[in-house]
Each structure stands twice: as structure tokens, then as C-alpha cells.
N, C-alpha and C positions, 0 to 999 in steps of 0.2 A: 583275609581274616584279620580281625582288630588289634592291635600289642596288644600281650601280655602286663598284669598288672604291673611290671618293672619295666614296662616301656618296651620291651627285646619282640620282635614281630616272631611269629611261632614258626618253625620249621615248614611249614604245610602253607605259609604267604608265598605268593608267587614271584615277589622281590628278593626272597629268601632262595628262591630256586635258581633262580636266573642267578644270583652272585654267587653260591656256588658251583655252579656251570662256567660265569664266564671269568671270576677272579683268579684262579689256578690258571687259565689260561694266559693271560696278560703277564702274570706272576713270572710265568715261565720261557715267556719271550724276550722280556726284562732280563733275567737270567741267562737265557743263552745267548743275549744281545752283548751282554755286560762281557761276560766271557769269552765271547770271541774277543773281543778287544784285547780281552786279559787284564780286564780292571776288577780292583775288590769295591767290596759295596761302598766299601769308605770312600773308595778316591771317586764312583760314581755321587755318592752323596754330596762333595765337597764340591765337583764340576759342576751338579744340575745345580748346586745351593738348596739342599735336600735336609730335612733329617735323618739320619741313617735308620735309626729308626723304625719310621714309618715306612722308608724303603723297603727292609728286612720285610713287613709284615705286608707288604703290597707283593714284594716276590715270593712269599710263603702262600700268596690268596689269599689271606688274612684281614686285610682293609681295600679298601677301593680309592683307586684313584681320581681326583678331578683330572679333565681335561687339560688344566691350567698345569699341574703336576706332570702329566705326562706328554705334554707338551716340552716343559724342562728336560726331564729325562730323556726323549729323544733328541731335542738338540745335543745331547752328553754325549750321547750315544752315534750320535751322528748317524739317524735313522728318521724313519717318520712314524708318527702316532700311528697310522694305518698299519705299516709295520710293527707296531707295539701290538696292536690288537689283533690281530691274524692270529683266525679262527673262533672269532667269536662268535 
């Protein structure tokens, strides 16, 4: 389905479905990742050279991450991307 006249792709695109399916997921692994360590977002932001930010809304499943991004984050985390994404 085409954007919306504001450019926003409509709930019912199939890009739309998929990232809410697979961004909570990612969001969440970020987060359980983070915390087993027992880092706050901040000090995960400051390691990867992150926004905090945009972290906050990647781990809410809010924004989506590039590759390039969660490639950072997993070096932080001392994990791998594959691991970042488990169960997508």
C-alpha cells in the first residue's frame, strides 16, 4: 500500500507488519543483553558511541536499527548481531 499523504506508510503495508513483529524483538534482547551485564543505557550509549536516545527507542521497538548500529552495540555488549536478533 502507497504512504499516506504525510508520507507515514498505513498500518495494513507489509513493512509496517514486519517491524512491528520483528523491532520489540531486537529491542528486547538489547535489553536483556544490557542487563545482564548490569549496564544502564547511558553507559551502553557512551561504549557502543551511541545516542542514548535513539538507543531508548530501538529498545522500546520504537526505531530500527541499521546493521552498522547494531554491529556497535554488540561489540558493547560483547555479543554478536545474531545474538542481537534472536527470534526474528
Amino acid at each position: 500500500m502507497p504512504a499516506t499523504a504525510t508520507g507515514a506508510k498505513s498500518s495494513s503495508d507489509p513493512d509496517t507488519s514486519v517491524a512491528q513483529r520483528v523491532l520489540p524483538i531486537v529491542g528486547a534482547n538489547i535489553v536483556a543483553r544490557r542487563e545482564k551485564l548490569g549496564m544502564s543505557q547511558r553507559a551502553l550509549a557512551e561504549k557502543a558511541g551511541a545516542d542514548r536516545v535513539f538507543l531508548r527507542h530501538v529498545e522500546q521497538g520504537n526505531r530500527a536499527a541499521t546493521l552498522v548500529f547494531l554491529a556497535k552495540l554488540a561489540d558493547a555488549l560483547d555479543t554478536t548481531i545474531e545474538k542481537l536478533t534472536r527470534g526474528v
